[in-house]
VOBA-1610 file (N, C-alpha, C; in pm, whole numbers, padded with zeros to 5 digits, always signed):
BEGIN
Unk+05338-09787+03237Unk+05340-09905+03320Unk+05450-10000+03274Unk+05512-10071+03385Unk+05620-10121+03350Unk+05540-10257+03247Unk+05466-10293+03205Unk+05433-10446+03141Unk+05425-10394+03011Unk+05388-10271+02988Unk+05298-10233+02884Unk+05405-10243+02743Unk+05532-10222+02757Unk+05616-10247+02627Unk+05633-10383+02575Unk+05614-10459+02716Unk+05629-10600+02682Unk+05517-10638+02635Unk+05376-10605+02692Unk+05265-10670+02603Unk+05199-10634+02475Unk+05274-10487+02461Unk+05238-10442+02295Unk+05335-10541+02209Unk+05446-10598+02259Unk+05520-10690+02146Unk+05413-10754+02117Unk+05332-10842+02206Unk+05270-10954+02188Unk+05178-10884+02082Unk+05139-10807+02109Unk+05045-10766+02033Unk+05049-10757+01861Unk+05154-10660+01894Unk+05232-10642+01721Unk+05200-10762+01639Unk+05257-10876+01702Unk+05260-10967+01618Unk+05124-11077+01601Unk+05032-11023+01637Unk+04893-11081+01572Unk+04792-11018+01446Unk+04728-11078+01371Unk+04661-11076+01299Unk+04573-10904+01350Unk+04520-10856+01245Unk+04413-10743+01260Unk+04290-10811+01269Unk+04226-10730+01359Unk+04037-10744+01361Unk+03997-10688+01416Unk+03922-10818+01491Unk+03799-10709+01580Unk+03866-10792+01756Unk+03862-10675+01825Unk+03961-10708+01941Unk+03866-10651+02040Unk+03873-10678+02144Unk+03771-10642+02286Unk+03922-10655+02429Unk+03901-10526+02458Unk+04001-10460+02505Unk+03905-10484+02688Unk+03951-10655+02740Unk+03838-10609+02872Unk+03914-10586+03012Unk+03838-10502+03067Unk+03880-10413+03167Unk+03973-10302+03138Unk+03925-10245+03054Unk+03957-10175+02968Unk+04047-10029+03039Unk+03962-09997+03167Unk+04018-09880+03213Unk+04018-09772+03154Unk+04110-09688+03159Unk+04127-09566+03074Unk+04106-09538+02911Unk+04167-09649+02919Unk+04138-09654+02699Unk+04299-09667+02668Unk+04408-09730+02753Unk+04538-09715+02709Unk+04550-09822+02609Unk+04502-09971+02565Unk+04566-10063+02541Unk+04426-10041+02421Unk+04323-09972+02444Unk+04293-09964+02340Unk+04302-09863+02235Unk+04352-09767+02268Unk+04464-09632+02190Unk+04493-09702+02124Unk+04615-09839+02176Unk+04735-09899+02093Unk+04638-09990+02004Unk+04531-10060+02024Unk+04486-10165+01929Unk+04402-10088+01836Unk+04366-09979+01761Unk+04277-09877+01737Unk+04445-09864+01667Unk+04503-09787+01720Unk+04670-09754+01574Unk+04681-09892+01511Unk+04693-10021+01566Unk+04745-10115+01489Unk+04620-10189+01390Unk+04475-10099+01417Unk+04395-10119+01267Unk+04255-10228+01311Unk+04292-10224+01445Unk+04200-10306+01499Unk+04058-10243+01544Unk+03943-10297+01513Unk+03794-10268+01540Unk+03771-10288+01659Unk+03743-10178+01790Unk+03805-10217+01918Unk+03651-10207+02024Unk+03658-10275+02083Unk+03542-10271+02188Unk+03626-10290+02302Unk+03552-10166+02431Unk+03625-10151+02566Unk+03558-10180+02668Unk+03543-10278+02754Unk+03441-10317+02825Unk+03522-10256+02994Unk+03447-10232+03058Unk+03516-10177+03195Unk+03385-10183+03293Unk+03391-10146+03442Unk+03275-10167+03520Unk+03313-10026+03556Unk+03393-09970+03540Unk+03378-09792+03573Unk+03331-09711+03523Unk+03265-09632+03512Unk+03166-09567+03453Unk+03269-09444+03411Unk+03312-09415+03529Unk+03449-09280+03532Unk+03509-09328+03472Unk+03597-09415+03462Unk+03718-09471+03334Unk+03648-09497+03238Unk+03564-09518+03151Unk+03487-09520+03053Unk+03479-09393+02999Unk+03463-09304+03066Unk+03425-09179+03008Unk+03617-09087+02963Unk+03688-09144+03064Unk+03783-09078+02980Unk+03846-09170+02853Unk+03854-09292+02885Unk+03832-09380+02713Unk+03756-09313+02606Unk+03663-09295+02623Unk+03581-09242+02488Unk+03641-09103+02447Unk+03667-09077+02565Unk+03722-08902+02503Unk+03887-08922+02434Unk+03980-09056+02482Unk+04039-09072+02419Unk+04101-09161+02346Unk+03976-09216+02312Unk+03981-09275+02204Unk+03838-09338+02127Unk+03781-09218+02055Unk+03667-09179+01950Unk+03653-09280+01857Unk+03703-09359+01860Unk+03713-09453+01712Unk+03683-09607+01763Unk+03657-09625+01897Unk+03635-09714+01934Unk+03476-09705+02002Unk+03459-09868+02053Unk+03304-09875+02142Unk+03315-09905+02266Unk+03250-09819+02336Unk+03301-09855+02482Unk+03133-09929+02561Unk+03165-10003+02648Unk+03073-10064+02727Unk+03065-10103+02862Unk+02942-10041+02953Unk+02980-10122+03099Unk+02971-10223+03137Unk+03059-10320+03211Unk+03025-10433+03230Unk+03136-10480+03334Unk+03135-10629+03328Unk+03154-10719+03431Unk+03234-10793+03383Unk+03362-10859+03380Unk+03451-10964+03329Unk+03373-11096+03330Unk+03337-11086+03451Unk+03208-11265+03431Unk+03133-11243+03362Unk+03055-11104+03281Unk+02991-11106+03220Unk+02959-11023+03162Unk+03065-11046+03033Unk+03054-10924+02936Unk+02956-10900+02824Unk+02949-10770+02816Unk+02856-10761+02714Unk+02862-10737+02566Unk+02910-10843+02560Unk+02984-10888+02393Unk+02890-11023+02375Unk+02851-11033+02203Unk+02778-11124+02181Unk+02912-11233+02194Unk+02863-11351+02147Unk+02876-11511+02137Unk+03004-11451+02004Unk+03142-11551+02011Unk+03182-11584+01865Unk+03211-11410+01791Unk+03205-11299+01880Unk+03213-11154+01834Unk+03339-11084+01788Unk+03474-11152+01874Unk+03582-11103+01826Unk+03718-11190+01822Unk+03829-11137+01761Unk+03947-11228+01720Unk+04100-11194+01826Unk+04088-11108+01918Unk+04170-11091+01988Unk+04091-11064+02129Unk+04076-11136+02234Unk+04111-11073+02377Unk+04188-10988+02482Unk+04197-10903+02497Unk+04346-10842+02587Unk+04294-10771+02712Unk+04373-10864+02814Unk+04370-10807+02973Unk+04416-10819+03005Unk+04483-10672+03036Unk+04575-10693+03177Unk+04551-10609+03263Unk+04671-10645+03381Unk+04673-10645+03523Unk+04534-10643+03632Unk+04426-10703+03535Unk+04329-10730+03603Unk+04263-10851+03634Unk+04348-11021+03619Unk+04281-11134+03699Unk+04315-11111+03863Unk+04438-11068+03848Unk+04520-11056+03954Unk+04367-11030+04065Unk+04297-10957+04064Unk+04220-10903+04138Unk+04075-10977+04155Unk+04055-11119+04040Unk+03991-11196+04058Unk+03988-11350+04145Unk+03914-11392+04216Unk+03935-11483+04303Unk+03991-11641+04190Unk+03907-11651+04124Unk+03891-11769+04025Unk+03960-11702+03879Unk+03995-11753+03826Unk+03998-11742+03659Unk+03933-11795+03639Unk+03866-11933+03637Unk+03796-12029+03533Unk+03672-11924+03466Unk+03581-11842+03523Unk+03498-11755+03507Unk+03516-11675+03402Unk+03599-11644+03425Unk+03638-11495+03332Unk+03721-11577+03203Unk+03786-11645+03203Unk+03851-11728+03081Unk+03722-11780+03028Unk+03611-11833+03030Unk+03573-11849+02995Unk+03433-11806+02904Unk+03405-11664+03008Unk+03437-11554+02908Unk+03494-11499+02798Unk+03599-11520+02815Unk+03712-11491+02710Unk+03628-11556+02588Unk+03653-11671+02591Unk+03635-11850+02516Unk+03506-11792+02474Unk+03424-11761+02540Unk+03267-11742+02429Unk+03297-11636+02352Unk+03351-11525+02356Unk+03327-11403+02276Unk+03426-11425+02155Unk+03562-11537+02164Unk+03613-11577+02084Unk+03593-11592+01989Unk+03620-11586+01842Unk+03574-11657+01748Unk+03745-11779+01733Unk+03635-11901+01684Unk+03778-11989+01662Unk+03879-11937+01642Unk+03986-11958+01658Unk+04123-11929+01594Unk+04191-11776+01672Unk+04082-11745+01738Unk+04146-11636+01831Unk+04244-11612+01904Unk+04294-11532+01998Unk+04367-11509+02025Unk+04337-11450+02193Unk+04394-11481+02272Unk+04343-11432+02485Unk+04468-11349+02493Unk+04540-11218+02504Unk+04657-11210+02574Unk+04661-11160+02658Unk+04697-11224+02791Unk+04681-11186+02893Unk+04768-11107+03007Unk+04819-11044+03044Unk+04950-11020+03122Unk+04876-10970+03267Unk+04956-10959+03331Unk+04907-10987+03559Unk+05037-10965+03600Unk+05026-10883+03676Unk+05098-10886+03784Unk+05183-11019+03873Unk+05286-11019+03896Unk+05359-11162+03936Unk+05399-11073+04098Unk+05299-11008+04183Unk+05390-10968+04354Unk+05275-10978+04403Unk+05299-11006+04543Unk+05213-11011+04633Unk+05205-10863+04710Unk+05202-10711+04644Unk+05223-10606+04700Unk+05061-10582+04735Unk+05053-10544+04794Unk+04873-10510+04860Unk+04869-10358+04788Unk+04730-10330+04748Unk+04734-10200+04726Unk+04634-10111+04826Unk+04637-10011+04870Unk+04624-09957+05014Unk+04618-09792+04948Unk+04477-09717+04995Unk+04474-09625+04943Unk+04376-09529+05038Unk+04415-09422+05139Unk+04331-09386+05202Unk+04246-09300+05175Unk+04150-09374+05279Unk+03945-09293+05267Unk+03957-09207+05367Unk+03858-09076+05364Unk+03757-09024+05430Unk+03759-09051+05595Unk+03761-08982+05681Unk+03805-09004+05813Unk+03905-09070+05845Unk+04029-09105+05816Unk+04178-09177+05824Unk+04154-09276+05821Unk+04029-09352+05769Unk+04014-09526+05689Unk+04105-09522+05568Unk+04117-09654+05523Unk+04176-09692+05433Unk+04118-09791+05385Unk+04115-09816+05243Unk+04083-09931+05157Unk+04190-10021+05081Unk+04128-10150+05069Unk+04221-10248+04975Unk+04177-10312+04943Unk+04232-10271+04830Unk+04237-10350+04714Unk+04289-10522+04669Unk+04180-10645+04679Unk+04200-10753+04665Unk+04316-10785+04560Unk+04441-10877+04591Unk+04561-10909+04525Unk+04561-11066+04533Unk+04562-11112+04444Unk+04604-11234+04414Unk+04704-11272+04303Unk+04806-11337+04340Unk+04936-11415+04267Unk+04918-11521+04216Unk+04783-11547+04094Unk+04803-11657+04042Unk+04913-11742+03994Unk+04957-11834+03981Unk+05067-11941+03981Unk+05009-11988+03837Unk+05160-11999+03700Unk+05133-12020+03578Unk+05056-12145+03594Unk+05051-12247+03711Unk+04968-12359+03675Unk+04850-12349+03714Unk+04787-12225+03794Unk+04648-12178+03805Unk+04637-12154+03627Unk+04691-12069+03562Unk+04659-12033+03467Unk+04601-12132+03393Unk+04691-12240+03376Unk+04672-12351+03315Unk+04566-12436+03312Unk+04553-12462+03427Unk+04464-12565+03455Unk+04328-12499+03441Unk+04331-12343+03429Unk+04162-12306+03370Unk+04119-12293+03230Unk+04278-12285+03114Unk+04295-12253+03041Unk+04215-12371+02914Unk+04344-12461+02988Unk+04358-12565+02883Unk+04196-12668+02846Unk+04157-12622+02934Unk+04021-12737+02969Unk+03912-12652+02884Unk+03927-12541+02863Unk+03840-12426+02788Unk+03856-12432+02618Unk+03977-12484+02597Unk+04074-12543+02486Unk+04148-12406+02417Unk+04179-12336+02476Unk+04276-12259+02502Unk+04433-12327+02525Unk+04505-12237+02386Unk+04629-12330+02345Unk+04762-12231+02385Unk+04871-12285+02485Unk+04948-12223+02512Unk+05051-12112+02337Unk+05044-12008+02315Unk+05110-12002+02193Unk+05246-11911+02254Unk+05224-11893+02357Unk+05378-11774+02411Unk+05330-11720+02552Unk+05478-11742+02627Unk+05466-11679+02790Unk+05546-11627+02859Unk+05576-11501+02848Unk+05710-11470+02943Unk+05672-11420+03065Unk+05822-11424+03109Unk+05804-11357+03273Unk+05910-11211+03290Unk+05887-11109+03253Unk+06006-11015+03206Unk+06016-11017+03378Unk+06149-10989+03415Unk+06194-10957+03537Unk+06197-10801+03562Unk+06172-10755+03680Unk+06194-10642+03718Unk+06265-10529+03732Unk+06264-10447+03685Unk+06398-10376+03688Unk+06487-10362+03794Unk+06610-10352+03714Unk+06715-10425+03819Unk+06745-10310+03938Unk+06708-10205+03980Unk+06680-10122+04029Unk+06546-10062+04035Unk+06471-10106+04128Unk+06309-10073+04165Unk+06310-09965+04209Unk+06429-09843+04334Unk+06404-09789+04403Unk+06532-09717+04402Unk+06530-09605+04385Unk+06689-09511+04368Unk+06745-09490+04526Unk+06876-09584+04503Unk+06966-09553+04614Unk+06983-09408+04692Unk+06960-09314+04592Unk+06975-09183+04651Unk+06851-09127+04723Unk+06723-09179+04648Unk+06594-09077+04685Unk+06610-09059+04803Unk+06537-08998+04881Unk+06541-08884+04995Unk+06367-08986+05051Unk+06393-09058+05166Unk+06230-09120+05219Unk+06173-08988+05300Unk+06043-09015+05290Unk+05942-08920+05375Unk+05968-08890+05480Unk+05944-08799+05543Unk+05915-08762+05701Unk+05875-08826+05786Unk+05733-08868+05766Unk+05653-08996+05789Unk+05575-09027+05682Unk+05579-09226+05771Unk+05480-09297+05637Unk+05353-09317+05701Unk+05237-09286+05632Unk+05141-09247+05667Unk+05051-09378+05656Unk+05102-09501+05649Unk+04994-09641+05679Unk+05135-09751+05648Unk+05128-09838+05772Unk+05200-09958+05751Unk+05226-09999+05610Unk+05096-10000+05564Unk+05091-10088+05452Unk+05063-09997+05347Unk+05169-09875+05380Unk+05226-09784+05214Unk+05336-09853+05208Unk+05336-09984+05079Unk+05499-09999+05127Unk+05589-09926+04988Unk+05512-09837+04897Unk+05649-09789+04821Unk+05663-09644+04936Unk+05656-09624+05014Unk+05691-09507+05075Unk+05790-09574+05182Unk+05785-09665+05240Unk+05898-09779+05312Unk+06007-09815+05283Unk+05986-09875+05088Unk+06100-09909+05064Unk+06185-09790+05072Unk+06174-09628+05059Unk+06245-09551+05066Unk+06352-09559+05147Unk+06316-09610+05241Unk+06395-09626+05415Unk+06482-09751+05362Unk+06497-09774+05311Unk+06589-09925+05287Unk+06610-09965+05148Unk+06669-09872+05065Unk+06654-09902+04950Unk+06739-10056+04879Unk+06890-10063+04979Unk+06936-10170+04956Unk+06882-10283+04970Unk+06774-10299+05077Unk+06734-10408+05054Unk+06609-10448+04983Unk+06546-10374+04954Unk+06457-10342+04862Unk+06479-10418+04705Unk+06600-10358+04690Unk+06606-10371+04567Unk+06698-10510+04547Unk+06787-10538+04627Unk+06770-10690+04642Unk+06671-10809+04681Unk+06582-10784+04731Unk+06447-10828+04743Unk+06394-10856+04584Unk+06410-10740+04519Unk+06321-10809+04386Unk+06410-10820+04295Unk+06570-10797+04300Unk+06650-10854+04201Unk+06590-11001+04126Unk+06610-10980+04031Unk+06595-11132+03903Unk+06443-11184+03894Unk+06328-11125+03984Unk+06199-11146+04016Unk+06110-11096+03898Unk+06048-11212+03841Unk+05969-11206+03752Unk+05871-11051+03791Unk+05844-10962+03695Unk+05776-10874+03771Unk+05606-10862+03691Unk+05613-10944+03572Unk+05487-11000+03525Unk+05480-11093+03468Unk+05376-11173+03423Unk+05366-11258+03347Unk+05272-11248+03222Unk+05345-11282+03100Unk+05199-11280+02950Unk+05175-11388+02885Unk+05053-11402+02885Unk+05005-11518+02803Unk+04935-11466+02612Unk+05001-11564+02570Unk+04930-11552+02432Unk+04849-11705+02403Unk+04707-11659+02453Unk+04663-11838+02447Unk+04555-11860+02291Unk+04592-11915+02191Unk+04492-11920+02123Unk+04409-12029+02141Unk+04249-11994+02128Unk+04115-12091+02059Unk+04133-12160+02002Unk+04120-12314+02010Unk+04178-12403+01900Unk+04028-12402+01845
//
């Protein structure tokens, strides 16, 4: 994933402990916190992504649950890490504050999201289709749920997108099989495509510590 080099920096450079890896998904970000020595808990609401976490990665604890309401005690761990999953929440204040209880003082939230308004669109069973809720929180959404939780800005970038999203040469489909496939679209137009997201933040990371 394109975020994922940028948010293991963040990572590198924090303290070891006990870290809760939420929305955990597959078990990727907790692979990486599990090598860097960390005591890792994986919280996810998929039952299916849970199960391939555990298979890869044995050394950790995995759990089902809910971002509003995880199942981590009070004061339990010293690092938070989620990503690309507020994006898909209506509110932050909820889930940050989440964060904030399972915290122990002096902790650490790092967060990274998605910065596009791309819809995600994935077809069902009789030529339906589903989608997937997208939201573009704005760094001063972030803020304003953050700071009041007492959550302390410590680092935030916005890495931009690669400067080529979409190869001038590829060869587009035959047909595109739903309006709203749009990486099968941009094929058809790659020039403008890729001027479209020239210099465009393509995520954003937060490193917020617990005061």
């Amino acid at each position: 994933d394109f975020e994922e080099p940028f948010t293991r920096k963040f990572l590198a450079d924090l303290p070891v402990g006990s870290a809760l890896d939420a929305a955990c998904g597959t078990g990727r970000y907790a692979a990486y916190l599990t090598s860097l020595g960390h005591d890792v808990i994986g919280v996810d609401s998929s039952a299916e992504m849970l199960a391939i976490a555990r298979g890869k990665v044995p050394d950790a604890e995995f759990r089902l649950g809910e971002l509003r309401q995880l199942p981590v005690p009070d004061d339990a761990v010293d690092l938070v890490v989620c990503t690309l999953a507020l994006t898909h929440q209506p509110e932050l204040g909820p889930v940050l504050a989440e964060f904030v209880r399972v915290l122990r003082p002096g902790g650490h939230a790092v967060i990274a999201d998605s910065r596009n308004d791309w819809p995600v669109v994935q077809p069902l069973p009789e030529g339906r289709y589903g989608h997937l809720p997208h939201r573009n929180h704005r760094a001063s959404d972030y803020l304003a749920a953050a700071l009041p939780l007492g959550l302390q800005v410590r680092r935030c970038e916005e890495p931009p997108l690669p400067q080529d999203m979409v190869d001038p040469a590829a060869t587009p489909p035959e047909r595109v099989e739903h309006p709203s496939d749009i990486w099968s679209l941009q094929l058809w137009c790659p020039e403008a495509a890729n001027a479209a997201s020239k210099g465009k933040p393509g995520i954003i990371i937060w490193d917020f510590q617990l005061a």
